[in-house]
N, CA and C atoms as an extended XYZ file, in Angstrom:
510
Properties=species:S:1:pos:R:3:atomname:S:1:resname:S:1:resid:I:1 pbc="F F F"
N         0.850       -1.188        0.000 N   UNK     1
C         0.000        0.000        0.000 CA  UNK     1
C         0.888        1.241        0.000 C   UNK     1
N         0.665        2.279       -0.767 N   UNK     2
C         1.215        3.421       -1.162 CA  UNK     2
C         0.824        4.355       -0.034 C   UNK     2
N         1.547        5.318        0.779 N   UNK     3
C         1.079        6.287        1.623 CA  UNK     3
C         0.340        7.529        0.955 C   UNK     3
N        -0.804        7.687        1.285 N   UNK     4
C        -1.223        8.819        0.439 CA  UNK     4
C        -0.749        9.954        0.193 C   UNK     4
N        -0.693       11.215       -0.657 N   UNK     5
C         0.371       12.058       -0.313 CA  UNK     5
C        -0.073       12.725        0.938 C   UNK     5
N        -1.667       12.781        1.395 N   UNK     6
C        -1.433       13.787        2.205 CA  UNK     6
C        -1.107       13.651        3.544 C   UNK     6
N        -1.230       12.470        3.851 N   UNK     7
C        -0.648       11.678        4.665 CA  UNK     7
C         0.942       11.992        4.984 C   UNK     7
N         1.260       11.635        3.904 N   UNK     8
C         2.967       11.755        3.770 CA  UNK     8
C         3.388       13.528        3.888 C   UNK     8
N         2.872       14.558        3.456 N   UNK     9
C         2.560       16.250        4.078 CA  UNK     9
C         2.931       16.088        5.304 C   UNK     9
N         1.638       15.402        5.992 N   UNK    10
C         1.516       15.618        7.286 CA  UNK    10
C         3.081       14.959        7.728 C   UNK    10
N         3.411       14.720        7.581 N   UNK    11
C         5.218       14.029        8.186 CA  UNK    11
C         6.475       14.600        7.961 C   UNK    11
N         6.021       15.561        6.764 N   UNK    12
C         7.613       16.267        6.873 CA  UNK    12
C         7.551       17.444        7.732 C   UNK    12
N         8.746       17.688        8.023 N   UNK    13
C         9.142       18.741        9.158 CA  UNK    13
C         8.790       20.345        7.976 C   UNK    13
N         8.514       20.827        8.907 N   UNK    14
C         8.850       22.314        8.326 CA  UNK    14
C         9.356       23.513        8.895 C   UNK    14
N         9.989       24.421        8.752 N   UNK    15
C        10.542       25.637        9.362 CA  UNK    15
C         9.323       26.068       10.602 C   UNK    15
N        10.175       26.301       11.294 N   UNK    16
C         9.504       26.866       12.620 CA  UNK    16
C         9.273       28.929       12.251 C   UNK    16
N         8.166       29.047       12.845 N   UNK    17
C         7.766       30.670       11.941 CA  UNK    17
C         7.205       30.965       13.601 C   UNK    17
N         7.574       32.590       13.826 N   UNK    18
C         7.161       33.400       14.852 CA  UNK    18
C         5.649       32.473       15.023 C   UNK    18
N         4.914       32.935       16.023 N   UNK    19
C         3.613       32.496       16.208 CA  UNK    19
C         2.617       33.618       17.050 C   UNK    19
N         1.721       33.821       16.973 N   UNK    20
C         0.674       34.206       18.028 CA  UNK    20
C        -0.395       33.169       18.993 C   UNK    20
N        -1.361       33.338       18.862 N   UNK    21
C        -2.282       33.058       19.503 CA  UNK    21
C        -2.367       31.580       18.923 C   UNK    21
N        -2.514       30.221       19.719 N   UNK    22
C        -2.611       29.051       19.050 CA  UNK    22
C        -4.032       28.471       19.688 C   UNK    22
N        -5.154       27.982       18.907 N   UNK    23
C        -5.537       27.111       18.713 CA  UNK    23
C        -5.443       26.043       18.455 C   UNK    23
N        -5.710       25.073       19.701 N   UNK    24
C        -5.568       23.449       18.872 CA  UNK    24
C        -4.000       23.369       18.998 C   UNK    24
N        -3.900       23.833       19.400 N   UNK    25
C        -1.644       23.933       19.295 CA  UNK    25
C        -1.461       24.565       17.677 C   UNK    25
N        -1.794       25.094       16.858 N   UNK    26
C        -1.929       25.748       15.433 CA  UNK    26
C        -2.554       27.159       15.545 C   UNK    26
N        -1.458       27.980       15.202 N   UNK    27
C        -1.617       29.710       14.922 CA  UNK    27
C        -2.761       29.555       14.566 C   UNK    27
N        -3.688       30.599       15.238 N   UNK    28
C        -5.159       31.653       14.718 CA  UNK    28
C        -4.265       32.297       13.704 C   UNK    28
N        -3.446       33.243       13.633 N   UNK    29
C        -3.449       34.256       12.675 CA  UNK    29
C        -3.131       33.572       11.331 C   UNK    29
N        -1.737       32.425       11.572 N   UNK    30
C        -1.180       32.117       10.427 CA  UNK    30
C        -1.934       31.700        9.428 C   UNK    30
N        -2.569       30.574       10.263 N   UNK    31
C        -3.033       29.461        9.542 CA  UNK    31
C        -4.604       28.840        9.573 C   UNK    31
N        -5.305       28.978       10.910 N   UNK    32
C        -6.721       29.408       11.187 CA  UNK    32
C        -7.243       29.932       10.347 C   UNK    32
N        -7.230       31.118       10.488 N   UNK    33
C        -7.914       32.158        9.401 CA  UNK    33
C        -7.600       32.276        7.880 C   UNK    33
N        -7.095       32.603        7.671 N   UNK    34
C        -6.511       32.362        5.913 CA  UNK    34
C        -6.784       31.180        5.612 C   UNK    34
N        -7.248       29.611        6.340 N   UNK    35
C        -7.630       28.416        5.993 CA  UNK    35
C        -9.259       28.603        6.172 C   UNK    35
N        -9.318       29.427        7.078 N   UNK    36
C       -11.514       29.326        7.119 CA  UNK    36
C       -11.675       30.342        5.877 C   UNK    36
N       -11.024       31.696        5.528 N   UNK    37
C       -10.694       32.235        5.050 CA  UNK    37
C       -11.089       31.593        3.500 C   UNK    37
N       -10.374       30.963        3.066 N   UNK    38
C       -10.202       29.764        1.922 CA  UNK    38
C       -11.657       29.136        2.085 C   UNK    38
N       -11.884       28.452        2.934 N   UNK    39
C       -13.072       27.428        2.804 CA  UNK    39
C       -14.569       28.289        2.877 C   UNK    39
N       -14.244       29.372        2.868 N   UNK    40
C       -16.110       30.434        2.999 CA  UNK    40
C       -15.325       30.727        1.027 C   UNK    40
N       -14.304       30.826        0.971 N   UNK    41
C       -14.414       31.279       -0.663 CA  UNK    41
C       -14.764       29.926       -1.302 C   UNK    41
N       -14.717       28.903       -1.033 N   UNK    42
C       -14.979       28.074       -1.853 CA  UNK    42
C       -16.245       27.348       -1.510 C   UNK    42
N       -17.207       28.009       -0.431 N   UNK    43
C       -18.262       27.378       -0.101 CA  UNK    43
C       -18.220       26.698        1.164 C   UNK    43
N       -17.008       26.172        1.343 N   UNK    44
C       -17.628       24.756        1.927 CA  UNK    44
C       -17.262       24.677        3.389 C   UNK    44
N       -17.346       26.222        3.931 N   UNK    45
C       -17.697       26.458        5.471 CA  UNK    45
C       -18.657       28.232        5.075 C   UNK    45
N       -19.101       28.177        5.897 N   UNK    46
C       -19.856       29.922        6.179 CA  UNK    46
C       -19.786       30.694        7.536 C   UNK    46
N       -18.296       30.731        7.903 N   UNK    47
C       -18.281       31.613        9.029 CA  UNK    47
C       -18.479       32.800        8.646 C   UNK    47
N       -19.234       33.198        9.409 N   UNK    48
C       -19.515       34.879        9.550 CA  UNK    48
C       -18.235       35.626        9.453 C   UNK    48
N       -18.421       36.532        8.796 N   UNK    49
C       -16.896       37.485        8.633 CA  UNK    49
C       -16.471       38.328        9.295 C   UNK    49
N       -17.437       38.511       10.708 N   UNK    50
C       -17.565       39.109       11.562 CA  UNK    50
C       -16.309       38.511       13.108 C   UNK    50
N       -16.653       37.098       12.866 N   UNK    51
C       -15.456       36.164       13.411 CA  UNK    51
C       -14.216       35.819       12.779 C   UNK    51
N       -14.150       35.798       11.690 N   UNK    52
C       -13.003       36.174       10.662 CA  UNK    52
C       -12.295       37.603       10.734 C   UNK    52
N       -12.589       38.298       11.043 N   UNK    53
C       -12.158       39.579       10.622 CA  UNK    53
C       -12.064       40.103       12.446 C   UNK    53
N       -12.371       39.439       13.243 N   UNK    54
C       -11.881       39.848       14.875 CA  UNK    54
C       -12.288       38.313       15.432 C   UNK    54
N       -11.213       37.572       15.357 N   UNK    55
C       -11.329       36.170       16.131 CA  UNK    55
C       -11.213       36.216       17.614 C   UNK    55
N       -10.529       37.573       17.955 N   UNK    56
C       -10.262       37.056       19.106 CA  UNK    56
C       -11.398       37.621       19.911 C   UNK    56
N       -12.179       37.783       21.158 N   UNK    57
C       -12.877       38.170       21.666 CA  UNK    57
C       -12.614       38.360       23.340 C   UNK    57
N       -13.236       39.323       23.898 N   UNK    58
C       -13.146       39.502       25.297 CA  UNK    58
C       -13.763       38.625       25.833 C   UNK    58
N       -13.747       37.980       26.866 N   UNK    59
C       -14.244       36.799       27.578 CA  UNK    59
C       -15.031       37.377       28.715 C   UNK    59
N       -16.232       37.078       28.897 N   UNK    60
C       -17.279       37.953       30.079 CA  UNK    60
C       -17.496       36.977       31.150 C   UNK    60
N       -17.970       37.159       32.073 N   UNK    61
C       -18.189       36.079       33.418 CA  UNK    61
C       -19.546       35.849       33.316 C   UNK    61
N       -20.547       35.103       33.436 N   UNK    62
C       -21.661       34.556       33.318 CA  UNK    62
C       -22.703       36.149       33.512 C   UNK    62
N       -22.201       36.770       34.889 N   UNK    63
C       -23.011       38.104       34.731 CA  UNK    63
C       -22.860       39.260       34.142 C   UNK    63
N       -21.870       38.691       33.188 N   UNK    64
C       -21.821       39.824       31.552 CA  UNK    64
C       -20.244       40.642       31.917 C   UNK    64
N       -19.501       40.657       32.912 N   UNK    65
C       -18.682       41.749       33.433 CA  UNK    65
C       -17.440       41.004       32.635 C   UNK    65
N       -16.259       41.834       32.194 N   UNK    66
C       -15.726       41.085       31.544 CA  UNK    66
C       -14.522       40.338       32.348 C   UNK    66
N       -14.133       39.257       31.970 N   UNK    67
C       -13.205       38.610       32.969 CA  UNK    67
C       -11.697       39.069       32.793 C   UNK    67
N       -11.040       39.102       34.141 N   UNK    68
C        -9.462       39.438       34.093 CA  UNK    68
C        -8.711       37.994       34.446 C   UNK    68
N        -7.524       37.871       33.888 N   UNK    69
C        -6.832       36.974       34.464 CA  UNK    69
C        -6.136       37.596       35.682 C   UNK    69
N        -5.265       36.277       36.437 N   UNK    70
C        -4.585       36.819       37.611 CA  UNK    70
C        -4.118       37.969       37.567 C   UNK    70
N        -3.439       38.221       36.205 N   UNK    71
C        -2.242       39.278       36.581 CA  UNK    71
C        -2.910       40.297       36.442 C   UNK    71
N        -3.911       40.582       35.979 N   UNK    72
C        -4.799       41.613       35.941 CA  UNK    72
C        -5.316       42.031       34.297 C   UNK    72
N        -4.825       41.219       33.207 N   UNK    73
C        -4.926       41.407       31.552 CA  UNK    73
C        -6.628       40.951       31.626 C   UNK    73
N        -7.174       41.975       30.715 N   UNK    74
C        -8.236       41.187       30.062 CA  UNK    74
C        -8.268       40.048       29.521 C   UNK    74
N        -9.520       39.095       30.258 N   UNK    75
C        -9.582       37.616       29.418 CA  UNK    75
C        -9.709       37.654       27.869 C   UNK    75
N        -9.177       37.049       27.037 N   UNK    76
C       -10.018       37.021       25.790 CA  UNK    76
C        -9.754       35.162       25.209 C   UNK    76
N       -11.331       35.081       24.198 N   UNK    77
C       -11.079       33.956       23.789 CA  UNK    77
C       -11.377       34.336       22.529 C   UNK    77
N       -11.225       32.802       21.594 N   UNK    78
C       -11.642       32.786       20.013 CA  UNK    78
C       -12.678       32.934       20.142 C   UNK    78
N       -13.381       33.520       18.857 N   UNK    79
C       -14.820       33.639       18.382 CA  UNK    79
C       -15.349       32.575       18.105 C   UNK    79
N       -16.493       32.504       19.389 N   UNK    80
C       -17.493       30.646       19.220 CA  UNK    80
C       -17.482       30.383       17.869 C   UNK    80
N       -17.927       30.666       16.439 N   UNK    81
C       -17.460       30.427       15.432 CA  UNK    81
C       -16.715       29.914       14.517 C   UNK    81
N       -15.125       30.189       14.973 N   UNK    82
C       -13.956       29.833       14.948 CA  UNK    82
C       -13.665       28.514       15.707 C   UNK    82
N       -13.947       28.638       17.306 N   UNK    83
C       -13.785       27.720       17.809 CA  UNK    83
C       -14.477       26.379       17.418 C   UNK    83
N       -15.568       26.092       17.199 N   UNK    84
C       -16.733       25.399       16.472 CA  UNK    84
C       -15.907       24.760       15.545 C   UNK    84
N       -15.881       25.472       14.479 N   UNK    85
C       -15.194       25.345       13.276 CA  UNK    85
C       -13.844       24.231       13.517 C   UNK    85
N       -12.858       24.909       14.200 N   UNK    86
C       -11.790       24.322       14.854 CA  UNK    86
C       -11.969       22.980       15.326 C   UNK    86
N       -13.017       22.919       16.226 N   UNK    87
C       -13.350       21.458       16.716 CA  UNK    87
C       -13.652       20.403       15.564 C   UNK    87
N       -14.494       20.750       14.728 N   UNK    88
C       -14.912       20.100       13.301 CA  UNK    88
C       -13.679       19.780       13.131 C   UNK    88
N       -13.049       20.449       12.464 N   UNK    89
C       -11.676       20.019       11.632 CA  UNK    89
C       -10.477       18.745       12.693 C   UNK    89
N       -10.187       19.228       13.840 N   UNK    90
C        -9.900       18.714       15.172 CA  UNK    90
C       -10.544       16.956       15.055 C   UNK    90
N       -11.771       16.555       15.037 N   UNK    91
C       -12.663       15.736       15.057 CA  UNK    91
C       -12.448       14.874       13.709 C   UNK    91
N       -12.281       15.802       12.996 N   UNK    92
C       -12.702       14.907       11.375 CA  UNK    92
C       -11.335       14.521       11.098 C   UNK    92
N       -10.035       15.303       11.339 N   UNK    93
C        -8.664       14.766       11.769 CA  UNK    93
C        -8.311       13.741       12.578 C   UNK    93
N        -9.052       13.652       13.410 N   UNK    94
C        -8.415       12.047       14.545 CA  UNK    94
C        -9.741       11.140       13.624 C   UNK    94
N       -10.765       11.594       13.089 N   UNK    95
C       -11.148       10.374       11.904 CA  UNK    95
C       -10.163        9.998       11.530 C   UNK    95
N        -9.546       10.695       10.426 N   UNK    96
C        -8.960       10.622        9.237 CA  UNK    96
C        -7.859        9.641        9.798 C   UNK    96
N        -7.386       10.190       10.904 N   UNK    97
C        -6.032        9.289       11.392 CA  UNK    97
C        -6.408        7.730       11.822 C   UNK    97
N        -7.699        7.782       11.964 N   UNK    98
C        -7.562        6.532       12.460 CA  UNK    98
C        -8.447        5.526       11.516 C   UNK    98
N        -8.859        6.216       10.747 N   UNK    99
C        -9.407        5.681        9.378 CA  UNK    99
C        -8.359        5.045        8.342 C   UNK    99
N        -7.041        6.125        8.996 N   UNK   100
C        -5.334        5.309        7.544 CA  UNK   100
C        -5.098        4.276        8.569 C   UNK   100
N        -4.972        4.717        9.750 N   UNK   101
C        -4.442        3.678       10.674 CA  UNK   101
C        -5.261        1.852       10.344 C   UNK   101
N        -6.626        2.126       10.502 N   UNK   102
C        -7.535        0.783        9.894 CA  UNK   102
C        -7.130        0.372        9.267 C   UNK   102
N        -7.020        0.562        8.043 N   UNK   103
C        -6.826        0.295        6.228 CA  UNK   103
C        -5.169       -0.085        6.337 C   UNK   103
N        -4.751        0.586        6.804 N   UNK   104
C        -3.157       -0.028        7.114 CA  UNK   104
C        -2.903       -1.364        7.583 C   UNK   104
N        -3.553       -1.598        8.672 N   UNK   105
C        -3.882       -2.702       10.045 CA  UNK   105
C        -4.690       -3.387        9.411 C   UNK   105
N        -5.691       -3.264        8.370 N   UNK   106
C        -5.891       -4.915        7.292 CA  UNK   106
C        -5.696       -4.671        6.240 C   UNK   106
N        -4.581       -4.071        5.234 N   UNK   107
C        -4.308       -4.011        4.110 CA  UNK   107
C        -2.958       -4.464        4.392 C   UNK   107
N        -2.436       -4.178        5.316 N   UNK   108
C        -1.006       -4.793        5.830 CA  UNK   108
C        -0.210       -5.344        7.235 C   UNK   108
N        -1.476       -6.406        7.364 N   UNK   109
C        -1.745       -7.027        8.950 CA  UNK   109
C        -0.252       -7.458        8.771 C   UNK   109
N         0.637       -7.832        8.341 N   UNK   110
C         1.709       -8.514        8.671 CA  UNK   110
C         3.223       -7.851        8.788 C   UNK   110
N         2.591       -6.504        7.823 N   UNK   111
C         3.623       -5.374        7.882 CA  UNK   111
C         3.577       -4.515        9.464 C   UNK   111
N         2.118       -4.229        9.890 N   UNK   112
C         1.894       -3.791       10.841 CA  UNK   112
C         1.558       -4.388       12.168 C   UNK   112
N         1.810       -5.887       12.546 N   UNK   113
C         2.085       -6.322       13.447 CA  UNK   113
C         3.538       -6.282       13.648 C   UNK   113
N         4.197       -6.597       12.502 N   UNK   114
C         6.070       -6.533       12.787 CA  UNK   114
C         6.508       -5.160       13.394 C   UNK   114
N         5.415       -3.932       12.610 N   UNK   115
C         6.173       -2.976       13.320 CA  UNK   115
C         6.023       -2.405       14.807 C   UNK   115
N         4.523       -2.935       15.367 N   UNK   116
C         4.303       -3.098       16.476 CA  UNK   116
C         4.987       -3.949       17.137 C   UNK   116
N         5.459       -4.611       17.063 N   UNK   117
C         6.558       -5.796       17.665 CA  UNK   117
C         7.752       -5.004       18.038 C   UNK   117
N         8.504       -4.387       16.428 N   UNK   118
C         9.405       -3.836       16.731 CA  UNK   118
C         9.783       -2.544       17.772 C   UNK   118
N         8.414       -1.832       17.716 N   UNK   119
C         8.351       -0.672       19.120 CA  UNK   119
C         8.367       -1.066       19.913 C   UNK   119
N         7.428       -2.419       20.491 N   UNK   120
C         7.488       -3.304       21.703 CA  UNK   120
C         8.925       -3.003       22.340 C   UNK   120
N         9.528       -3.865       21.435 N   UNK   121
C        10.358       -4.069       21.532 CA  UNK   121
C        12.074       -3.317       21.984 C   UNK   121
N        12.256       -2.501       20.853 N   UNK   122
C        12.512       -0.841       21.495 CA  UNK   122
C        12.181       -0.647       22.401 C   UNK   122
N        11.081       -0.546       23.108 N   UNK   123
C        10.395       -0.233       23.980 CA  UNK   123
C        11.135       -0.498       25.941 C   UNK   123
N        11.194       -1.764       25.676 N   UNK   124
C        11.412       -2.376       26.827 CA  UNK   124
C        13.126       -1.815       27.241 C   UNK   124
N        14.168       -1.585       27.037 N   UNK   125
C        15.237       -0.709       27.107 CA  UNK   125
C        14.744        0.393       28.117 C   UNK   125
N        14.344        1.301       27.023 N   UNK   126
C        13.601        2.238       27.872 CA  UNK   126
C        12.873        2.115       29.083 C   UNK   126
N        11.918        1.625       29.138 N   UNK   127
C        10.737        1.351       30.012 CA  UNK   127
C        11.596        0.817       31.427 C   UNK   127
N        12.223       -0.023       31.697 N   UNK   128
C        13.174       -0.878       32.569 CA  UNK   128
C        14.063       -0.168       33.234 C   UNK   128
N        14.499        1.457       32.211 N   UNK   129
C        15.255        2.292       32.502 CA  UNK   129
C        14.641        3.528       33.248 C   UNK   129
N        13.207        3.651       32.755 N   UNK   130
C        12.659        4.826       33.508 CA  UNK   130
C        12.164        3.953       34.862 C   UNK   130
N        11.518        2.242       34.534 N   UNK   131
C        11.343        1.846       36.287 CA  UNK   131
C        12.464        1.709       37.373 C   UNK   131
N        13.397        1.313       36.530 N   UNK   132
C        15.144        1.557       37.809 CA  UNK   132
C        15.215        2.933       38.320 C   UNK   132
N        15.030        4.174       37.267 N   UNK   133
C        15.069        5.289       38.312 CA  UNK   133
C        14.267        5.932       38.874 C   UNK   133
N        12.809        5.055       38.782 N   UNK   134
C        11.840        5.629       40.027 CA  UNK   134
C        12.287        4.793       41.040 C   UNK   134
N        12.433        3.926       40.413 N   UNK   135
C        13.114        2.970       42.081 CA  UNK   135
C        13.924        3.514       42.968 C   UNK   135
N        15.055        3.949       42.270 N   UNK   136
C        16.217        4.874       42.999 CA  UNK   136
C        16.198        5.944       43.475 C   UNK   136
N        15.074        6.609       42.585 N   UNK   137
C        14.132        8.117       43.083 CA  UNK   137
C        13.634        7.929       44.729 C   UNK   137
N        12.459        7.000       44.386 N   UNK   138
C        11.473        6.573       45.552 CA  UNK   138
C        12.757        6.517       46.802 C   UNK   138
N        14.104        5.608       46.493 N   UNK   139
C        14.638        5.158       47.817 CA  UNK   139
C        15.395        6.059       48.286 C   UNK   139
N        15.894        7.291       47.552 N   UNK   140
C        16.649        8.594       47.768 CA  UNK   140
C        15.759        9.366       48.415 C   UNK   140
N        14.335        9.959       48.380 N   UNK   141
C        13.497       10.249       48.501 CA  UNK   141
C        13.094        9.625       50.021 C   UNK   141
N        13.021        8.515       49.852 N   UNK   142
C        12.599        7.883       51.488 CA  UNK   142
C        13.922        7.896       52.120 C   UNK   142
N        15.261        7.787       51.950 N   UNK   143
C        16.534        7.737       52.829 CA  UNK   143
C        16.497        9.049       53.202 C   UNK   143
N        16.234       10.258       52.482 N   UNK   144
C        16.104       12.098       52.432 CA  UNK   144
C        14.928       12.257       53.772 C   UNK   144
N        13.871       11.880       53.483 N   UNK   145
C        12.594       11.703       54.658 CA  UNK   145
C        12.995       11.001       55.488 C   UNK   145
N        13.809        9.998       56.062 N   UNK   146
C        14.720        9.627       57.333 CA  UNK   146
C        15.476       10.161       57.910 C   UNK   146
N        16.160       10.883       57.488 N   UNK   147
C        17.310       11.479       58.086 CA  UNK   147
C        16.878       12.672       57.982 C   UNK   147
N        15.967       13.489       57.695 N   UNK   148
C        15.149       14.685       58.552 CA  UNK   148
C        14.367       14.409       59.439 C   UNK   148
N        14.163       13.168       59.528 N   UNK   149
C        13.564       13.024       60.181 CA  UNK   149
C        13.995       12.548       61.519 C   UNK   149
N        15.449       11.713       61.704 N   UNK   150
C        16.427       11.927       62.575 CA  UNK   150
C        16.641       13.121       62.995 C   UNK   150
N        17.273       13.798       62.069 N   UNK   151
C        17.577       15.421       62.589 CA  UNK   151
C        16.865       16.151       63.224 C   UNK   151
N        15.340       15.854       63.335 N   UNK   152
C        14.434       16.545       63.975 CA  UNK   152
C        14.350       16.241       64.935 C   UNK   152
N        14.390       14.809       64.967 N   UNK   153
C        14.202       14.271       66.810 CA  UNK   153
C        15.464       14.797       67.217 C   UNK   153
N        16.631       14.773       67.068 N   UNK   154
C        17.676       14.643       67.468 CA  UNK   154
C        17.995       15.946       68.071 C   UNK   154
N        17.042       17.228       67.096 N   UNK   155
C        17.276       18.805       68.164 CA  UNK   155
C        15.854       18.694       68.851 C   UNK   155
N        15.007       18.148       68.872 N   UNK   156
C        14.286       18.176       70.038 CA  UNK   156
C        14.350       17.603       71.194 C   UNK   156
N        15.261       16.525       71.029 N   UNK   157
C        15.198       15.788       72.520 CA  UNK   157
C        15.921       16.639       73.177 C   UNK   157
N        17.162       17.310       73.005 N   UNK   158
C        17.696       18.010       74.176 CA  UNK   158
C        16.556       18.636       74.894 C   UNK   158
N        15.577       19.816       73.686 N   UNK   159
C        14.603       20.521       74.409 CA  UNK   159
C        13.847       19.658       75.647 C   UNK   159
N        13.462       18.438       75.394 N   UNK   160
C        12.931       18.034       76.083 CA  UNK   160
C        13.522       17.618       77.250 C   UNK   160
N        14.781       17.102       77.278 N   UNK   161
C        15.489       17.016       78.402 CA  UNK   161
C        15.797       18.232       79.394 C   UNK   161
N        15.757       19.670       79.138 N   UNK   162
C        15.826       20.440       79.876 CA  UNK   162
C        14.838       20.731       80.400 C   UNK   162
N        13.198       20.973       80.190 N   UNK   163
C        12.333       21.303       80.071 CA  UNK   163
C        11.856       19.821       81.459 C   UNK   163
N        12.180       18.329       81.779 N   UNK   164
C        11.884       17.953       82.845 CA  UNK   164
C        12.482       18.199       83.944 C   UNK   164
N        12.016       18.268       85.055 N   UNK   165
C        12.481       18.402       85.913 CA  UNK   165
C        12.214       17.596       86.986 C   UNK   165
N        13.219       17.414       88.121 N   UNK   166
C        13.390       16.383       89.238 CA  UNK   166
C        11.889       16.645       90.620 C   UNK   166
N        11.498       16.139       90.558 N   UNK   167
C        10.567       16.324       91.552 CA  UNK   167
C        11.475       16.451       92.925 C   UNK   167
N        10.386       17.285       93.344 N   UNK   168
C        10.591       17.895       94.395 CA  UNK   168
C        10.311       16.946       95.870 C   UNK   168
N        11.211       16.468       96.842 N   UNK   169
C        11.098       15.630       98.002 CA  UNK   169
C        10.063       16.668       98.832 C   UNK   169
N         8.968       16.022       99.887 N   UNK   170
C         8.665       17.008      100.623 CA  UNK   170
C         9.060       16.473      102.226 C   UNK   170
């Protein structure tokens, strides 16, 4: 089976470019818009151009006031519109992925069990290596919580030894 091309797109690397505001982990300005942008010219979305043309929006609190973050900046989010939109595409993408993934997994059950084998496999190196150093973590970690915990008794007992005193004969 041939990888489709767009499939094969999706895999090459490309130059890393300034960014703004990300959706979905993917630029609003770059690539968001100039792509909904594209799909209202060719029909085959109808966002309002009203969300196109100011995506981003102030974010209000249920009783209309508008919300601040901690530091004190106005909240703002994408235009429900946009966001909507976003989810669609988001949705119909983990289809798509797992629709090649199918067709792969019985068009080439024998290609794609070997290569699952072979990650397995890979796999275990690793895996053996991250459980040895929680192990060593955990016991550094509990030897660290002992010996403060020595140290603590160890300046309090004096206190306490001064602090009794000999009863008094009458």
């Amino acid at each position: 089976m041939n990888t489709p091309s767009h499939i094969s797109a999706l895999l090459q690397p490309t130059a890393s470019k300034p960014t703004g505001r990300k959706v979905w982990s993917i630029d609003l300005e770059t690539v968001w818009i100039p792509f909904f942008l594209a799909t209202n010219t060719t029909k085959a979305t109808a966002i309002p151009s009203d969300a196109l043309g100011a995506p981003m929006r102030l974010a209000y609190d249920k009783d209309g006031e508008v919300k601040f973050t901690k530091s004190g900046r106005p909240s703002m989010k994408v235009a429900t519109e946009v966001a909507a939109q976003v989810k669609t595409v988001r949705e119909n993408f983990v289809a798509n992925l797992q629709s090649f993934t199918g067709k792969v997994r019985t068009q080439e059950k024998d290609a794609f069990k070997t290569e699952v084998e072979a990650a397995q496999k890979a796999a275990e190196p690793i895996a053996q290596k991250m459980d040895d150093d929680l192990t060593m973590a955990y016991l550094r970690l509990q030897e660290k919580a002992e010996c403060e915990a020595q140290a603590q008794a160890a300046t309090e007992a004096p206190i306490e030894a001064e602090t009794e005193k000999e009863p008094v004969a009458a």
